[in-house]
C-alpha positions as CSV (number, residue, x, y, z in Angstrom):
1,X,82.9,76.4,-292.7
2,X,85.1,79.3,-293.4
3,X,84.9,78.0,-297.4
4,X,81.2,78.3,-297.4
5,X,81.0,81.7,-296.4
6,X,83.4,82.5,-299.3
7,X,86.1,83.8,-297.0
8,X,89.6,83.2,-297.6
9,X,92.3,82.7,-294.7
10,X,93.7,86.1,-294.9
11,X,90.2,87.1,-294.5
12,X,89.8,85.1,-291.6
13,X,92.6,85.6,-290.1
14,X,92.4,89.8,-290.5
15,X,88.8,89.1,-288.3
16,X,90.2,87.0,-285.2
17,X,93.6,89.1,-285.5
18,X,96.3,86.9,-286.5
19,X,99.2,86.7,-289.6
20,X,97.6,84.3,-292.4
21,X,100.6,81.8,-291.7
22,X,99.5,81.7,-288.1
23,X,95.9,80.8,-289.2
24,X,96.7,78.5,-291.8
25,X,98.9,76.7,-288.9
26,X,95.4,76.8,-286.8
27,X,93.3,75.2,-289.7
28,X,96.0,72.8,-290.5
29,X,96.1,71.6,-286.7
30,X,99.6,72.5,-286.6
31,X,98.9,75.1,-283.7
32,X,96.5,74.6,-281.0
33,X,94.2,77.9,-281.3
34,X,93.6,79.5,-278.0
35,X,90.0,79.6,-276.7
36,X,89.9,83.2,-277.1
37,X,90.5,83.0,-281.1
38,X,88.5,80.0,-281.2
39,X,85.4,82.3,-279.6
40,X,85.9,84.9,-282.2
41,X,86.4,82.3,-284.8
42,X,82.6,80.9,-283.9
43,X,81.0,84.7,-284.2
44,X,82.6,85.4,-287.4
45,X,81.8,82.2,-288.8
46,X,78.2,82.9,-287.3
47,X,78.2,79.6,-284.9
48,X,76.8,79.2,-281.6
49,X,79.5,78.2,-279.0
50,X,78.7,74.8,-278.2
51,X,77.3,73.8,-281.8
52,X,80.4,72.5,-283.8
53,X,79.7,68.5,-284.0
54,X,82.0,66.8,-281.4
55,X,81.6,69.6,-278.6
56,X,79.9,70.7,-276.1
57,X,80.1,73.5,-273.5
58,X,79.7,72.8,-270.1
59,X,80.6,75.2,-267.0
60,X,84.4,74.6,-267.4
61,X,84.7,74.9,-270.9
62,X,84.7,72.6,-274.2
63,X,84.2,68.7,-273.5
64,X,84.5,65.8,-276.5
65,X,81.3,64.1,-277.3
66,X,81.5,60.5,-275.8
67,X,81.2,59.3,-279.3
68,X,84.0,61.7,-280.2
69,X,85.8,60.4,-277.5
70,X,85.0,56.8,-278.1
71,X,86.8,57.2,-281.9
72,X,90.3,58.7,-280.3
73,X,90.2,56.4,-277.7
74,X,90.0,53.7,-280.8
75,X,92.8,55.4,-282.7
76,X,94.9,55.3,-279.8
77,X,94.5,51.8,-279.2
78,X,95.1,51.0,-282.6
79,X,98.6,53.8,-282.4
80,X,99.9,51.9,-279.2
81,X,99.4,48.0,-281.4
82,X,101.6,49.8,-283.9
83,X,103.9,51.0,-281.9
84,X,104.0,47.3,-280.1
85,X,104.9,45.9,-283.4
86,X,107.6,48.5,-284.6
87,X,109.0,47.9,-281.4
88,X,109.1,44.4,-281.5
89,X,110.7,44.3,-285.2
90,X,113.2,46.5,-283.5
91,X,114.2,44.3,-281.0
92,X,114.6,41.6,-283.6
93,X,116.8,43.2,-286.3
């Protein structure tokens, strides 16, 4: 989204008030981004709280969409069979 508008990560990050590493870090999903940044993120970017794909605002904050939910859940299933088998090569070797 940022991209589309044509603004660059120093850009953004000047706008929600944080170093350009520290952003990068947020839109590399190396650091979680406090819900604070995230607001002003969503107003700069012009996006209604609650309209990213995946989210929705409810009276305690930010919840995953079920179907959202439904794909991690997957992915962590899928994490834990790998895991399973590394573990059991392990105990072999």
């Amino acid at each position: 989204m940022r991209k589309a508008q044509s603004l660059s990560q120093a850009e953004m990050a000047a706008k929600i008030g944080v170093s350009t590493q520290q952003y990068g870090k947020y839109e590399r999903g190396e650091n979680r981004i406090p819900i604070g940044r995230y607001t002003t993120a969503l107003e700069v970017l012009g996006v209604a709280n609650g309209s990213l794909p995946g989210f929705s605002e409810s009276a305690t904050g930010y919840e995953i969409a079920p179907l959202v939910k439904a794909e991690l859940q997957q992915l962590l299933d899928e994490l834990k069979g790998d895991l399973d088998k590394a573990r059991d090569l392990l105990r072999r070797l």
